[in-house]
VOGU-3710 file (C-alpha; in Angstrom, 3 decimals, decimal comma):
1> xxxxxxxxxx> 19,958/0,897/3,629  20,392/0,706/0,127  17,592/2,349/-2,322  16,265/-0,564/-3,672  15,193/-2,108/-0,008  13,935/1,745/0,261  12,166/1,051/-2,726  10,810/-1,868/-1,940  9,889/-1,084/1,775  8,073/2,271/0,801
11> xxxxxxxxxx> 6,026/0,693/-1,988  4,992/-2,362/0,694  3,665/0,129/3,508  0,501/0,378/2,948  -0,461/-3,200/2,295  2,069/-3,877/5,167  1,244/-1,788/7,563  -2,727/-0,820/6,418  -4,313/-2,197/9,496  -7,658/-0,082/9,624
21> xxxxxxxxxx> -10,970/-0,729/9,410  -14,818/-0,755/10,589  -18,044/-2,261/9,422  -18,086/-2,060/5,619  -20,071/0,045/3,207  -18,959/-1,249/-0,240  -20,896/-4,102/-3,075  -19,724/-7,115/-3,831  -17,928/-7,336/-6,528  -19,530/-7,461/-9,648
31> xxxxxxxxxx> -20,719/-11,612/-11,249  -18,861/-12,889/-13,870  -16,510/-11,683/-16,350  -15,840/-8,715/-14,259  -14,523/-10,421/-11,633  -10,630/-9,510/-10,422  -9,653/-6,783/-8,621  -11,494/-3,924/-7,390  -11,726/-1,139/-9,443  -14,258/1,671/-9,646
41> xxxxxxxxxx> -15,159/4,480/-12,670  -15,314/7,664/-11,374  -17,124/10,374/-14,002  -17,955/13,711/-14,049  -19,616/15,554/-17,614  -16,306/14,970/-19,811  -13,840/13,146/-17,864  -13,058/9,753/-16,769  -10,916/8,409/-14,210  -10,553/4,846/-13,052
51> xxxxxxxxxx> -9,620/4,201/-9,653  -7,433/0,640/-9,273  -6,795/-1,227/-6,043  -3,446/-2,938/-6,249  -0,904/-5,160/-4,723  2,265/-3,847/-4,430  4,193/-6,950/-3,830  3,091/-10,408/-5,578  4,425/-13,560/-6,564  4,929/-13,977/-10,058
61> xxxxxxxxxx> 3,287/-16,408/-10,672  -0,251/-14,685/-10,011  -3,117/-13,752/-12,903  -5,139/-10,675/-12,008  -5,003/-8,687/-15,817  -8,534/-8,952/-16,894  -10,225/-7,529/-20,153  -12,183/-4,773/-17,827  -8,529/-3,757/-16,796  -7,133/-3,812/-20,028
71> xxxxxxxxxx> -10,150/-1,728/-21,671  -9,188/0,670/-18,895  -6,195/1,241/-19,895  -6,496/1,395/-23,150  -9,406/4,143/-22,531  -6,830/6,460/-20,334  -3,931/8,644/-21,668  -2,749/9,476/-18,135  -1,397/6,683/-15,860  -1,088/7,710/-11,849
81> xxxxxxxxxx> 0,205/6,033/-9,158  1,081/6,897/-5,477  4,041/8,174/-5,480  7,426/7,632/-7,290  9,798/4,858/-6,732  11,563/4,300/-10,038  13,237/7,448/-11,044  16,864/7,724/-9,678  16,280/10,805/-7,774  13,319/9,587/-6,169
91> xxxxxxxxxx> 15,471/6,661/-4,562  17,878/8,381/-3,769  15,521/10,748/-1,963  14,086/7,923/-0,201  17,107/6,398/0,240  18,444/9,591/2,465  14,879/10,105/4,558  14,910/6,493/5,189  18,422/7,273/6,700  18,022/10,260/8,479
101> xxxxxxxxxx> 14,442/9,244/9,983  14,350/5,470/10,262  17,864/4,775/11,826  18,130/4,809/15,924  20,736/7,458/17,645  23,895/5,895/18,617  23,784/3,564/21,639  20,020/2,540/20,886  19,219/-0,642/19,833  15,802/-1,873/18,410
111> xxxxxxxxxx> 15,507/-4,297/21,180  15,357/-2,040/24,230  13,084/-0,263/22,455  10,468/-3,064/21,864  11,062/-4,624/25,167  12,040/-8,181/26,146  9,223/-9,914/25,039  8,724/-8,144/21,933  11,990/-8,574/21,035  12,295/-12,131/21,462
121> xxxxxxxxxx> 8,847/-13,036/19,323  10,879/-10,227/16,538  14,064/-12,186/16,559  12,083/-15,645/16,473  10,659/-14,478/13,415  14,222/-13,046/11,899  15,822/-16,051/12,442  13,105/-18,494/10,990  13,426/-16,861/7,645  17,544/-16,904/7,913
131> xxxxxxxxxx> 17,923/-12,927/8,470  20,475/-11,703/11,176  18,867/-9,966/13,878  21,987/-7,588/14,038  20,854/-6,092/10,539  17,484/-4,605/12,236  19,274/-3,426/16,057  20,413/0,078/13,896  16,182/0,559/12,902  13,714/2,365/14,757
141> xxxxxxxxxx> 10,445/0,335/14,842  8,569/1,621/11,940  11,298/0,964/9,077  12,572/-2,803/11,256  8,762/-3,621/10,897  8,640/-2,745/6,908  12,197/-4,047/5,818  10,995/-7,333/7,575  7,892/-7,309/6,121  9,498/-7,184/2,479
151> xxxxxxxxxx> 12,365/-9,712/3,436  9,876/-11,993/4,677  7,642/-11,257/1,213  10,952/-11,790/-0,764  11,681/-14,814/0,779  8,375/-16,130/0,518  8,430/-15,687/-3,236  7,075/-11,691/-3,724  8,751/-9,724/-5,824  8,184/-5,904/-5,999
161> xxxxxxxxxx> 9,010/-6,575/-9,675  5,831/-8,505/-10,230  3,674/-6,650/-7,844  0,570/-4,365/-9,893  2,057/-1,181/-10,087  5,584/-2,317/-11,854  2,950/-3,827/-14,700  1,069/-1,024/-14,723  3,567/1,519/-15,373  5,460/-1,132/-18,026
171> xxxxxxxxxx> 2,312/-1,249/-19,738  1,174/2,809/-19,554  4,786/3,167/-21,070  4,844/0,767/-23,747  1,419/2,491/-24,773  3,056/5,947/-24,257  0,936/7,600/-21,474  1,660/10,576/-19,396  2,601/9,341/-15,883  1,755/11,090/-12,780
181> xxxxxxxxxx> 1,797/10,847/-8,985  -0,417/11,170/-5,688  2,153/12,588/-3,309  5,917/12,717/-3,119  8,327/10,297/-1,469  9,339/12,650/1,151  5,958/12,335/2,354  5,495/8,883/2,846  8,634/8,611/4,862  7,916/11,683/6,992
191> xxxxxxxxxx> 4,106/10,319/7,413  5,266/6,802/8,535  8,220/8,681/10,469  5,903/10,793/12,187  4,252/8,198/14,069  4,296/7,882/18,384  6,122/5,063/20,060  2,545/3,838/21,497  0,759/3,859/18,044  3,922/2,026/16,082
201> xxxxxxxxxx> 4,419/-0,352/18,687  0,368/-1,750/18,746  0,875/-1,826/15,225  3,768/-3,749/15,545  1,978/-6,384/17,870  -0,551/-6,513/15,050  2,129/-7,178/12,002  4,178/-9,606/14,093  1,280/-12,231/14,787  0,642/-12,159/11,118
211> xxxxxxxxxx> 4,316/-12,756/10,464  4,202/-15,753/12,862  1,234/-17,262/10,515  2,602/-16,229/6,898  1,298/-18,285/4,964  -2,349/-18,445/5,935  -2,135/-14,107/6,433  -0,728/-13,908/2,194  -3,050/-16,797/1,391  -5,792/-15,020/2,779
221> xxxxxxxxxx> -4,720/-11,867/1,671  -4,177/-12,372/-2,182  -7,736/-14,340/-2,283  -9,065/-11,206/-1,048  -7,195/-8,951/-3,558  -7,394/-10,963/-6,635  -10,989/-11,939/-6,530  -12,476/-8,549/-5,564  -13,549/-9,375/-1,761  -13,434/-5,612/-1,111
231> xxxxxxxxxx> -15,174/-6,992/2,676  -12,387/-9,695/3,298  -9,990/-7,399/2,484  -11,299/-4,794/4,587  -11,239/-7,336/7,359  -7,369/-8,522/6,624  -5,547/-5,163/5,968  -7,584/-2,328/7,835  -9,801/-3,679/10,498  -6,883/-3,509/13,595
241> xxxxxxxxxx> -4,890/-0,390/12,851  -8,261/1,791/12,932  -8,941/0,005/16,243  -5,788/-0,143/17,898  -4,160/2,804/16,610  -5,992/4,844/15,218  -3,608/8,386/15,187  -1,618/5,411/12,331  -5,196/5,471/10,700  -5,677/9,071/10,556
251> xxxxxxxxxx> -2,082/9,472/9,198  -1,213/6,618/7,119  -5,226/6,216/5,238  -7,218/9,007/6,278  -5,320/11,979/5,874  -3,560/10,474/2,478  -6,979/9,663/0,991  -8,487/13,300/1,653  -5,179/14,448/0,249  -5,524/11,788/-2,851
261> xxxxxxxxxx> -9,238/12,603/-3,340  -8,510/16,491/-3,930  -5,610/15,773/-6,226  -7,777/13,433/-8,005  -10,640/16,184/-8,037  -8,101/19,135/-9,505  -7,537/16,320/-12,220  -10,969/16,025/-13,441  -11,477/19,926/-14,030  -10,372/19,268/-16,772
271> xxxxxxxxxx> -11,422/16,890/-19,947  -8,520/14,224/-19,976  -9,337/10,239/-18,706  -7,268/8,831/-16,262  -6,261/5,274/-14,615  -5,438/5,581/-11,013  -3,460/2,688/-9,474  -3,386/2,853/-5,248  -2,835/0,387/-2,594  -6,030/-1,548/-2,151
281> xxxxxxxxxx> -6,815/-0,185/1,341  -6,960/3,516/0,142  -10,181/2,428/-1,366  -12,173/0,540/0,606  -14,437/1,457/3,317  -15,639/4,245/4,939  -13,004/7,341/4,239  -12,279/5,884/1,594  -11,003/7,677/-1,675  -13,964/6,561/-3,589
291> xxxxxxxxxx> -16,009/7,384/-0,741  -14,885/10,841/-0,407  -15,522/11,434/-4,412  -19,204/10,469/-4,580  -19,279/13,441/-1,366  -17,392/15,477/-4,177  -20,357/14,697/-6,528  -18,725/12,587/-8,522  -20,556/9,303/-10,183  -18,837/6,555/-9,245
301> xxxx> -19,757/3,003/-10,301  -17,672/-0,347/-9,042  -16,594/-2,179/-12,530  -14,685/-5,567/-11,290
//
């Protein structure tokens, strides 16, 4: 698997395979000129951090900059994202977990280990958007499901070139900011890696009827995202994984945002201002990274 599909697959995960969720406990977002997407201020007595939901894939065609973003940024000296996918090392990091975990022993093919039907609605799906169902036989389930998920995004007109974080970090360069990240690449494959058969494979059910429906699922989805409907996008990204697997919650969201929150906590001891740019889910809902702040005592106020 080359790096850049590592890339490319890592950076989609969470929007791809975020499928969590429960009744929600977040505002609307805010009228008027703050509209866009969500993103919250988080204070304490002399720091400032602002937490970002993005995209990580998007067409290039779409507008979400808005003048509450751009203050934002301008107000931060320290840009952090996730994790990092640019840097050479980190690829090829990713590049050699996604090889060592995410390929199947010799002799085992993808297909026995979805199961007939399975298999056929996967290959129905591979072959509607042109891609060779030989290229996925060598994959476990977990990297098949995200390497389709960004070939189907690709095709579709995505670019991971265009999705929120590339901007972000083009623009917290060009204005000379210290960049930073949440976790490390190795864990984000080993997490994903680390799920059971039984909780990839109902999460695979999950990601392949919205694969059958594209178009209405990304429609749907980058309403949600680009005009702040933190409760519609609850509803599309998080609501089944929580339900029907929720060991994937507690690994992919749950444990990452307790992990995130801390990191972010450590931050603000000190006096610097920060913009913080994570995959949509991470903030929304209950578990939340902005929910576990406020716990922390931090103020935290939704801005767009």
């Amino acid at each position: 698997m080359k790096a850049e599909l590592a890339k490319a697959a890592i950076a989609a995960a969470l929007l791809v395979l975020s499928a969590c969720g429960q009744k929600k406990t977040e505002s609307p977002a805010p009228a008027g000129d703050a509209a866009g997407p969500a993103m919250w201020r988080v204070t304490d007595e002399d720091s400032t951090a602002y937490l970002f939901g993005t995209f990580h894939i998007l067409p290039e065609s779409v507008e979400w900059k808005t003048a509450a973003f751009d203050a934002a940024m301008r107000e931060t000296a320290t840009t952090v994202t996730e994790v990092d996918v640019k840097s050479p090392a980190a690829q090829a990091e990713m590049s050699k977990l996604v090889t060592e975990l995410g390929l199947n022993p010799t002799g085992v093919t993808l297909s026995a280990l979805l199961g007939p039907t399975r298999a056929v609605r996967f290959a129905a799906i591979t072959e509607r958007y042109g891609l060779p169902m030989s290229a996925f036989e060598q994959m476990k389930p977990w990297l098949a499901m995200i390497t389709l998920s960004v070939s189907i995004m690709q095709k579709e007109g995505f670019d991971a070139d265009s999705g929120a974080e590339e901007a972000i970090l083009k623009r917290a360069e060009s204005e000379k900011d210290a960049i930073a990240h949440l976790e490390s690449a190795e864990y984000q494959v080993r997490a994903l890696a680390s799920l059971s058969e039984d909780e990839i494979l109902a999460d695979f059910d999950a990601s392949l009827q919205e694969y059958e429906n594209f178009d209405v699922y990304a429609k749907r989805m980058l309403e949600a995202w680009t005009e702040g409907d933190v409760d519609a996008l609850e509803k599309e990204t998080l609501s089944e994984m929580r339900r029907k697997a929720p060991d994937a919650f507690r690994i992919l969201i749950s444990d990452r945002n307790e992990n995130w929150a801390r990191e972010i906590e450590a931050m603000m001891a000190g006096d610097e201002n920060y913009f913080i740019a994570v995959g949509a889910g991470h903030l929304i809902g209950e578990g939340s990274v902005v929910e576990r702040l406020k716990a922390r005592g931090f103020a935290v106020e939704r801005v767009q």
